[in-house]
LUMVOZA-90844 format. One line per field, with one value per atom (N, C-alpha, C): residue number from 1; residue in one letter; atom name; x, y, z. Coordinates in pm, whole numbers. Atoms other than C-alpha are relative to their C-alpha. Layout:
BEGIN
resi <- NUM / ...
resn <- a / ...
name <- CA / ...
u <- X / ...
v <- Y / ...
w <- Z / ...
//
This chain:
BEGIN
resi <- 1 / 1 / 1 / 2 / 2 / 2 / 3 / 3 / 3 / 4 / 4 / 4 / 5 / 5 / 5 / 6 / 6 / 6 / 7 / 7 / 7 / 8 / 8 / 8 / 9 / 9 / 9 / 10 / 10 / 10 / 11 / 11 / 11 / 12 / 12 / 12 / 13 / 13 / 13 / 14 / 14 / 14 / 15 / 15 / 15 / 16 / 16 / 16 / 17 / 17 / 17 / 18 / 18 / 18 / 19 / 19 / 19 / 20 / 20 / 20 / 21 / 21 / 21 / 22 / 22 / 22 / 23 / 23 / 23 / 24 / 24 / 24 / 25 / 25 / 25 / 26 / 26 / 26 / 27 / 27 / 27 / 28 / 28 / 28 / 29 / 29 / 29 / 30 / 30 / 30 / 31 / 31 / 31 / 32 / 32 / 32 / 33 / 33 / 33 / 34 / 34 / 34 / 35 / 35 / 35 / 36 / 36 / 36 / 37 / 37 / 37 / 38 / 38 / 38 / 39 / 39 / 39 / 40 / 40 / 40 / 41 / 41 / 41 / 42 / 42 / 42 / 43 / 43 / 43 / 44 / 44 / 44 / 45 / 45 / 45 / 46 / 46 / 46 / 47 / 47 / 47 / 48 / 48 / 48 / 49 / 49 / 49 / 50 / 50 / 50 / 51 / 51 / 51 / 52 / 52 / 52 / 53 / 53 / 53 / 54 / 54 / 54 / 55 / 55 / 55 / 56 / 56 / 56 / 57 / 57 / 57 / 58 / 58 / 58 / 59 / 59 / 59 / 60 / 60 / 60 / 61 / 61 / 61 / 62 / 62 / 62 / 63 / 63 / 63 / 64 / 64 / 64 / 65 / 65 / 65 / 66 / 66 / 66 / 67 / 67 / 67 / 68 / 68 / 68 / 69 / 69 / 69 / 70 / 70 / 70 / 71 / 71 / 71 / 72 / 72 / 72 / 73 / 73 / 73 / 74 / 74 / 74 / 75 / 75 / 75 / 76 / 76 / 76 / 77 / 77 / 77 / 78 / 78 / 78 / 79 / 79 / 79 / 80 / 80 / 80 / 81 / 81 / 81 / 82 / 82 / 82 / 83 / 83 / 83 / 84 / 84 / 84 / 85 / 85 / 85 / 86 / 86 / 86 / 87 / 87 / 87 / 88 / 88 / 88 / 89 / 89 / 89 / 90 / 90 / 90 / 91 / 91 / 91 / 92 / 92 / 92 / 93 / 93 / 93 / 94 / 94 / 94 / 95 / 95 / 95 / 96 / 96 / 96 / 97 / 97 / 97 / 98 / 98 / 98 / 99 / 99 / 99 / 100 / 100 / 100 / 101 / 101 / 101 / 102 / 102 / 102 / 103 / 103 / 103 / 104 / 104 / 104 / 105 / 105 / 105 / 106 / 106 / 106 / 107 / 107 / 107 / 108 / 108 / 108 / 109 / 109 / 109 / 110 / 110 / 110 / 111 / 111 / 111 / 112 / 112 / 112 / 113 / 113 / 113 / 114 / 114 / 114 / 115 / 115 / 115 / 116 / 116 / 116 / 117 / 117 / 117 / 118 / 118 / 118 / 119 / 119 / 119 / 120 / 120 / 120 / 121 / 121 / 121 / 122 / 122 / 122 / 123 / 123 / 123 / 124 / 124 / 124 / 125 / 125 / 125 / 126 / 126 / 126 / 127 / 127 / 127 / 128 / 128 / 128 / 129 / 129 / 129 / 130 / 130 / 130 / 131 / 131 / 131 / 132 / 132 / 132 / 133 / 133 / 133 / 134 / 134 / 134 / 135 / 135 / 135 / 136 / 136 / 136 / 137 / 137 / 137 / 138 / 138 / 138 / 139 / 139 / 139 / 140 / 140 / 140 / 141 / 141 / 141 / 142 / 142 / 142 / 143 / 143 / 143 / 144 / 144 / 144 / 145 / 145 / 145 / 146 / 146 / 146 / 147 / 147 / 147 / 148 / 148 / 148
resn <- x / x / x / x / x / x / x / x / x / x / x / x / x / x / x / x / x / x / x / x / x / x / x / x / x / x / x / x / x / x / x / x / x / x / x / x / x / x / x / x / x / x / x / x / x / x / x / x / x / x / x / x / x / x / x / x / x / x / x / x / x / x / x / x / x / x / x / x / x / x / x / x / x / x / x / x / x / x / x / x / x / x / x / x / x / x / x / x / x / x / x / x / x / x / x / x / x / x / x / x / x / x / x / x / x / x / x / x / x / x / x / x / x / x / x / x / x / x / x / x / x / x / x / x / x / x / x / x / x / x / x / x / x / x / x / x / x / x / x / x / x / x / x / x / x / x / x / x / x / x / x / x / x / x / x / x / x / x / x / x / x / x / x / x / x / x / x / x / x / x / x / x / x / x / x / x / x / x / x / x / x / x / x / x / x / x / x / x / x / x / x / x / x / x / x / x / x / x / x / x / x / x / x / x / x / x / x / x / x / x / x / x / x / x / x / x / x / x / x / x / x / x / x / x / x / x / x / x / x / x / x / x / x / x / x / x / x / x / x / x / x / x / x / x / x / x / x / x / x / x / x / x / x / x / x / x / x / x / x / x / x / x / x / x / x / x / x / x / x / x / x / x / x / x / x / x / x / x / x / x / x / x / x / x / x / x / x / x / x / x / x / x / x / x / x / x / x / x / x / x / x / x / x / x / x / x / x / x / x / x / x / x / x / x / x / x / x / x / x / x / x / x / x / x / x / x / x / x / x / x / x / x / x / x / x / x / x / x / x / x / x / x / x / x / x / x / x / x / x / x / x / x / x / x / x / x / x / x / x / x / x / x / x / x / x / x / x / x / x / x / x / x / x / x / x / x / x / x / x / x / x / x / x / x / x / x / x / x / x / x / x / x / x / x / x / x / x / x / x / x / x / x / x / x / x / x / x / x / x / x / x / x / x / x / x / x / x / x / x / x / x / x / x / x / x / x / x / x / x / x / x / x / x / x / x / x / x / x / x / x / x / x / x / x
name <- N / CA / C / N / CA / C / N / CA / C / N / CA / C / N / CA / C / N / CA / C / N / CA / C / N / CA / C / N / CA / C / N / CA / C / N / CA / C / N / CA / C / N / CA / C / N / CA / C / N / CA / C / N / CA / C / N / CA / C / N / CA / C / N / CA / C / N / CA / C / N / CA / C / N / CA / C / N / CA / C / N / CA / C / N / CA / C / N / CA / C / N / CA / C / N / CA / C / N / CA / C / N / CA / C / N / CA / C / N / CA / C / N / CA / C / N / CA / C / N / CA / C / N / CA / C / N / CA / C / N / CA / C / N / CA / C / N / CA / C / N / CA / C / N / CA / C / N / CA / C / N / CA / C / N / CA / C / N / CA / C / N / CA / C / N / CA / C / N / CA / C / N / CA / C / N / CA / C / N / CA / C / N / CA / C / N / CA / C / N / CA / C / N / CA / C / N / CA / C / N / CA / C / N / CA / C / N / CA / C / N / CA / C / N / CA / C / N / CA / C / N / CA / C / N / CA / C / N / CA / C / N / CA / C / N / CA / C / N / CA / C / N / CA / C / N / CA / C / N / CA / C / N / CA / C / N / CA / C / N / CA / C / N / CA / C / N / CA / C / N / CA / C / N / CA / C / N / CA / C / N / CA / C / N / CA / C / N / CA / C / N / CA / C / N / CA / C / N / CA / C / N / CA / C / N / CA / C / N / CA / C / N / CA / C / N / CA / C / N / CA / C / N / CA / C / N / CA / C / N / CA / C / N / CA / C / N / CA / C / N / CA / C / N / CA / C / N / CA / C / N / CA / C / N / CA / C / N / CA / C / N / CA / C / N / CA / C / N / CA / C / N / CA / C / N / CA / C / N / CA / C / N / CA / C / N / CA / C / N / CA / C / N / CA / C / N / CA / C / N / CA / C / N / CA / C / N / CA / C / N / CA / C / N / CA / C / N / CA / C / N / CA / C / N / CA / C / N / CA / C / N / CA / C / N / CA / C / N / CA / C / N / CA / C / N / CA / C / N / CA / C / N / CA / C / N / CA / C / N / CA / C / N / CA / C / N / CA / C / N / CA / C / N / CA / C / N / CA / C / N / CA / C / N / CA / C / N / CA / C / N / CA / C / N / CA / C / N / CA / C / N / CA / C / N / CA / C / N / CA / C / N / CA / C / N / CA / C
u <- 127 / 608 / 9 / 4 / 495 / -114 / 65 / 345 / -52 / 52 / 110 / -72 / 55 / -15 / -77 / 129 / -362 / -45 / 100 / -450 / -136 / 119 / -739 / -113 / 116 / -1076 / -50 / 31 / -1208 / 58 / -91 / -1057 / -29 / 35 / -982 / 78 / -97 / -778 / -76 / 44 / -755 / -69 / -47 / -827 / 85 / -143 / -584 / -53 / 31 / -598 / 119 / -136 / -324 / -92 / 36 / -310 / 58 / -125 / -151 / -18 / -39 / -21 / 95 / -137 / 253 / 14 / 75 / 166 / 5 / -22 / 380 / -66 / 92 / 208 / -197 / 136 / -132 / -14 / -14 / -44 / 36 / 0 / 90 / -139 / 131 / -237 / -82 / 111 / -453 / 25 / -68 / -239 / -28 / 34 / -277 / -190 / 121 / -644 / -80 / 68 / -741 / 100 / -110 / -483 / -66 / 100 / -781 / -101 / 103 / -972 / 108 / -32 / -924 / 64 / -37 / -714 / 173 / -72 / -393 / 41 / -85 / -224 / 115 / -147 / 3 / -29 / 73 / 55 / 157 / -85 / 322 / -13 / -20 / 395 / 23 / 11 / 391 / -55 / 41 / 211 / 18 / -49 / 415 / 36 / -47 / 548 / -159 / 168 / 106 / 3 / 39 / 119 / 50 / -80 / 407 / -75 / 76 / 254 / -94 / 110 / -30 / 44 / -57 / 149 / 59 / -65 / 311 / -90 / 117 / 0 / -144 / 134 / -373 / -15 / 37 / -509 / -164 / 144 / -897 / -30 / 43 / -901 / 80 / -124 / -677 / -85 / 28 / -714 / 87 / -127 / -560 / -29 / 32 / -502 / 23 / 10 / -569 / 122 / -104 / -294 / 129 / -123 / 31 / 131 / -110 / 384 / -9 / -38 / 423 / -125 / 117 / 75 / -134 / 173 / -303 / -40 / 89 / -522 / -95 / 74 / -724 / 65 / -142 / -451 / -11 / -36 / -319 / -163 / 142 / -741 / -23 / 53 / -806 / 136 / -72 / -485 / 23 / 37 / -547 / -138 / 57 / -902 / -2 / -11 / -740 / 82 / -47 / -497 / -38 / 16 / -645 / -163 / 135 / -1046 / -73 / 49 / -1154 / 42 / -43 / -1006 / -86 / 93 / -1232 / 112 / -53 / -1111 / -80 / 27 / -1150 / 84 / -63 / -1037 / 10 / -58 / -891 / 0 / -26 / -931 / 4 / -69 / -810 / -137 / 114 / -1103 / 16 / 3 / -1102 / -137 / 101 / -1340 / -90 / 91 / -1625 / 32 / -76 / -1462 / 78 / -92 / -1186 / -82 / 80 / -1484 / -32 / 40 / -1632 / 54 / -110 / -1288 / -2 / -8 / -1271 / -25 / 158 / -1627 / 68 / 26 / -1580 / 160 / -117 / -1203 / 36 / -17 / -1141 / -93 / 96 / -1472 / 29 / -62 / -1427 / -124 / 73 / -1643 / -80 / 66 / -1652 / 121 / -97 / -1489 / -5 / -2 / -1355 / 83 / -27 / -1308 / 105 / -123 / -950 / -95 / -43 / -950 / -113 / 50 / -1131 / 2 / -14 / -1256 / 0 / -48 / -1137 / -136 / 120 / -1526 / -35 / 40 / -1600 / 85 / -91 / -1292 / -33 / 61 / -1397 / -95 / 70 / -1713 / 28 / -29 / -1618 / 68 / -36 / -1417 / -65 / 93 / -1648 / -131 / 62 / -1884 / 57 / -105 / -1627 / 37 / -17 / -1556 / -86 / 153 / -1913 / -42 / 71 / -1963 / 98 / -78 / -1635 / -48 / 59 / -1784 / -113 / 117 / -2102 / 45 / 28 / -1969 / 95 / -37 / -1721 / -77 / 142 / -2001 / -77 / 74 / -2191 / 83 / -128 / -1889 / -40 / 6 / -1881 / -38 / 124 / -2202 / -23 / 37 / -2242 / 95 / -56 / -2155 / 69 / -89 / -1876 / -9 / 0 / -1915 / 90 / -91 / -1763 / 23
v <- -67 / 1017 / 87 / -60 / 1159 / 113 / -103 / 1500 / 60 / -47 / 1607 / 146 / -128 / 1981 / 16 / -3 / 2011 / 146 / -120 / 2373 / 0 / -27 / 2498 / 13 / -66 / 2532 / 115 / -47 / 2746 / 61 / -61 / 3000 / -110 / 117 / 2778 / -46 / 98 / 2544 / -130 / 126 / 2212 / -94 / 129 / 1905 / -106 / 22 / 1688 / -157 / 168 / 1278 / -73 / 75 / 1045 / -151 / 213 / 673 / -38 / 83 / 430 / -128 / 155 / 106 / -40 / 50 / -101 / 21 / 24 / -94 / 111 / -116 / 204 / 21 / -64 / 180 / 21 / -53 / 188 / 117 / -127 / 493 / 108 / -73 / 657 / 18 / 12 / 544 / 114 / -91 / 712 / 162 / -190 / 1041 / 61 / -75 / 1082 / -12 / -73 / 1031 / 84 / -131 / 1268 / 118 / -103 / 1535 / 94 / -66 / 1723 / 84 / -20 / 1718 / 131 / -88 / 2015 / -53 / 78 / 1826 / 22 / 57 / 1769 / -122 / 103 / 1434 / -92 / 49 / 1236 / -121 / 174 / 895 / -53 / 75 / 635 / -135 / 121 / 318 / -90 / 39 / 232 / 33 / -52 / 233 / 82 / -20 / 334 / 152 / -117 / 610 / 104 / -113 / 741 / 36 / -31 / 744 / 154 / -142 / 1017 / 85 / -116 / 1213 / 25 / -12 / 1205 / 115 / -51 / 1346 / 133 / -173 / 1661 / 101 / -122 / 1785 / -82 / -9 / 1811 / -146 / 93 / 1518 / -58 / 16 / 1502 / -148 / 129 / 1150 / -58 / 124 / 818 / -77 / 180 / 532 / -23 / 75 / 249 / -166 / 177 / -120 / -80 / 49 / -363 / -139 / 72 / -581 / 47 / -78 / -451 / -49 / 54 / -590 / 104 / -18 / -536 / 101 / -15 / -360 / -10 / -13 / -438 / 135 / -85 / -186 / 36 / 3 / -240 / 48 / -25 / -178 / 119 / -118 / 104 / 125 / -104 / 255 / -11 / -6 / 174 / 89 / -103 / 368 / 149 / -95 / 641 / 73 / -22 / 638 / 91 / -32 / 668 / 142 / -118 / 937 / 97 / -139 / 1172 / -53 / 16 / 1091 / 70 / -75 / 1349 / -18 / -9 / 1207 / -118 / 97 / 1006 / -133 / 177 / 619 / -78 / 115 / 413 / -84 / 137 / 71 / -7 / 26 / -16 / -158 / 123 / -395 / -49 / 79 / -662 / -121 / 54 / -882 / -76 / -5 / -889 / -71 / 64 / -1139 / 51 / -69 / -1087 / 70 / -26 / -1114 / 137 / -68 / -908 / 180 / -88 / -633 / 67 / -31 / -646 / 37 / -63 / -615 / 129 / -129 / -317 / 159 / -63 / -163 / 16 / -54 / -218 / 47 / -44 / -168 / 168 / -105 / 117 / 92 / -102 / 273 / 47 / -49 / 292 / 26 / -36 / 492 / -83 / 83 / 305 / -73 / 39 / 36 / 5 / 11 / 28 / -124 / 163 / -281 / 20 / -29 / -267 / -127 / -153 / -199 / 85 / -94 / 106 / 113 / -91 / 339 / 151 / -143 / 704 / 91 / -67 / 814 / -13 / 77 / 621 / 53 / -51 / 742 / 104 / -157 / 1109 / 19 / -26 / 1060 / -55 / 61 / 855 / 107 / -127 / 1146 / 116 / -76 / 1375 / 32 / -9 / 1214 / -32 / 5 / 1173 / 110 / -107 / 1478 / 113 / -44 / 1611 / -89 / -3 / 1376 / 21 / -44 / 1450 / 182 / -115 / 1818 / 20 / -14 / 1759 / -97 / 90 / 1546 / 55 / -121 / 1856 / 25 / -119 / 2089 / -104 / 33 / 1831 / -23 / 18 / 1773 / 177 / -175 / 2195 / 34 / -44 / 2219 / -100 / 122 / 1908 / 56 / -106 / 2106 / -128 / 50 / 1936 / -40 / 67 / 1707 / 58 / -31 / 1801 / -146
w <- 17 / -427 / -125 / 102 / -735 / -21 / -43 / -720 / -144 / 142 / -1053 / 34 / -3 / -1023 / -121 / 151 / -1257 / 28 / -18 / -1280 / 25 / -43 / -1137 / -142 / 107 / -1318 / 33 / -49 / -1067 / 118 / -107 / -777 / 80 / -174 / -424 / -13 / 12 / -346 / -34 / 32 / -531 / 60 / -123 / -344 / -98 / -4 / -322 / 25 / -21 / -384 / -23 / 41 / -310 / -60 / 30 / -492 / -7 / -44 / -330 / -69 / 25 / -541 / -80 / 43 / -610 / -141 / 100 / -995 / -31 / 39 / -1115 / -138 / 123 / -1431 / 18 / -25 / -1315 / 68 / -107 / -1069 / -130 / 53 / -1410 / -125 / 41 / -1600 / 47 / -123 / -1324 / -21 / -10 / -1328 / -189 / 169 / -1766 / 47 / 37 / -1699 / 53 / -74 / -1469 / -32 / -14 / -1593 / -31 / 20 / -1670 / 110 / -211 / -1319 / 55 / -75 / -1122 / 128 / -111 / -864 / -5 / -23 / -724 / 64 / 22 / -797 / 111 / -41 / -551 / -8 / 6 / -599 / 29 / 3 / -406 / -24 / 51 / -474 / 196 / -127 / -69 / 117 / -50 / 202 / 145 / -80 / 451 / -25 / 59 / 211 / 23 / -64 / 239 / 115 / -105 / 542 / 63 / -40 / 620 / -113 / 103 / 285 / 98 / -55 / 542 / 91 / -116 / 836 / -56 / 99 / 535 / -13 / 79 / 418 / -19 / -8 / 379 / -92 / 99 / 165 / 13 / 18 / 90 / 12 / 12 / -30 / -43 / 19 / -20 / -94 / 123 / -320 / 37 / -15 / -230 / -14 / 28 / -362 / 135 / -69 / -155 / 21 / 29 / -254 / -1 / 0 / -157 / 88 / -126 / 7 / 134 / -159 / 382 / 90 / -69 / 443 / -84 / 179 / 239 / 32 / -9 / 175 / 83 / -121 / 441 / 138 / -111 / 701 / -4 / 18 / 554 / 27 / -1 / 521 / 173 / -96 / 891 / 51 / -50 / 976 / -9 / 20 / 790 / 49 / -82 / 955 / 163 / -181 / 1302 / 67 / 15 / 1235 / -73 / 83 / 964 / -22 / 64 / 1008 / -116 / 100 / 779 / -179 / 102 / 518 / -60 / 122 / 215 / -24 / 33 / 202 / -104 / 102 / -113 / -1 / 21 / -145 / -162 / 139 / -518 / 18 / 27 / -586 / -100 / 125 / -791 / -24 / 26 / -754 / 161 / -158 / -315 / 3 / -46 / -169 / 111 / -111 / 39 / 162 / -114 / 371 / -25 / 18 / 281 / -26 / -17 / 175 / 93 / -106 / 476 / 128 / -106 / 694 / -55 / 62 / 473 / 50 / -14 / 538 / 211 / -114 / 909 / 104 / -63 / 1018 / -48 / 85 / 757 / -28 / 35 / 726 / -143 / 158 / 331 / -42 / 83 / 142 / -117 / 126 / -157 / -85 / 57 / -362 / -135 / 123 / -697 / -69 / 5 / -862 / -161 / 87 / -1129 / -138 / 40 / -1405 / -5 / -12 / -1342 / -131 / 133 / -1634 / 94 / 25 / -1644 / 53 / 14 / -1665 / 232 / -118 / -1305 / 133 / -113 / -1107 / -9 / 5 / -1199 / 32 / -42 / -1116 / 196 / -121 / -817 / 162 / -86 / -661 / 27 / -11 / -740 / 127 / -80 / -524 / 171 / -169 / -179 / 27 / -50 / -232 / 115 / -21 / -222 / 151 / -157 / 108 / 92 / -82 / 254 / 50 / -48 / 256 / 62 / -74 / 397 / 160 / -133 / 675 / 86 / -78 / 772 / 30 / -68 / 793 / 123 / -76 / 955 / 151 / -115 / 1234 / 57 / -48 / 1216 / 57 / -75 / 1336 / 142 / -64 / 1584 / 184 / -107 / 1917 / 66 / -123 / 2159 / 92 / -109 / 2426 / 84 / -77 / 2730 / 108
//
């Protein structure tokens, strides 16, 4: 695991985005172009390795390729679903077929996909906006009184 610390722009705490894929140079790609974003950075190269990062510490929002030895992307997003719901799921693809979408959409509950190679402009905005509904869909949980 590779841990990038981006100073703050603003008081608070960061949030915090892991990206998971085999494709150590695209994981160091990703990390020069957001080195700017008010964020902290983790990014492994497995998905087994996300998962325990999961189980360490807080993590807003998972990217993750869908193409990966010994678990896909899809796997890994519906597991992260089941153990850390609150957390923002994007799928990363290589050019993933419909099916494979739609296992996505309904095992994983994924936010949104991004289709490789991905520009710099798109992932920044992209987080921007998971962030923005990962916070409204706390509050909306916050408020949503408790079944007994």
């Amino acid at each position: 695991m590779c841990v990038q610390t981006i100073p703050p722009v603003s008081a608070g705490p960061r949030p915090t985005v892991l990206f998971v894929d085999d494709e150590e140079a695209l994981l160091q790609a990703i990390v020069r172009a957001l080195r700017k974003e008010p964020l902290t950075i983790l990014t492994t190269s497995s998905p087994q390795e996300a998962l325990r990062v999961l189980t360490l510490r807080h993590v807003d929002i998972i990217i993750s390729d869908e193409h990966m030895p010994g678990m896909s992307g899809t796997e890994l997003l519906k597991r992260v679903r089941n153990q850390h719901p609150r957390t923002v799921r994007i799928l990363l693809t290589g050019g993933t077929g419909l099916d494979a979408n739609m296992r996505a959409i309904q095992e994983g509950e994924v936010y949104r996909f991004l289709s490789k190679p991905v520009p710099p402009e798109e992932l920044s905005r992209t987080i921007a906006q998971a962030l923005h509904m990962g916070r409204l869909l706390r509050q909306r949980q916050d408020l949503t009184p408790r079944r007994r």
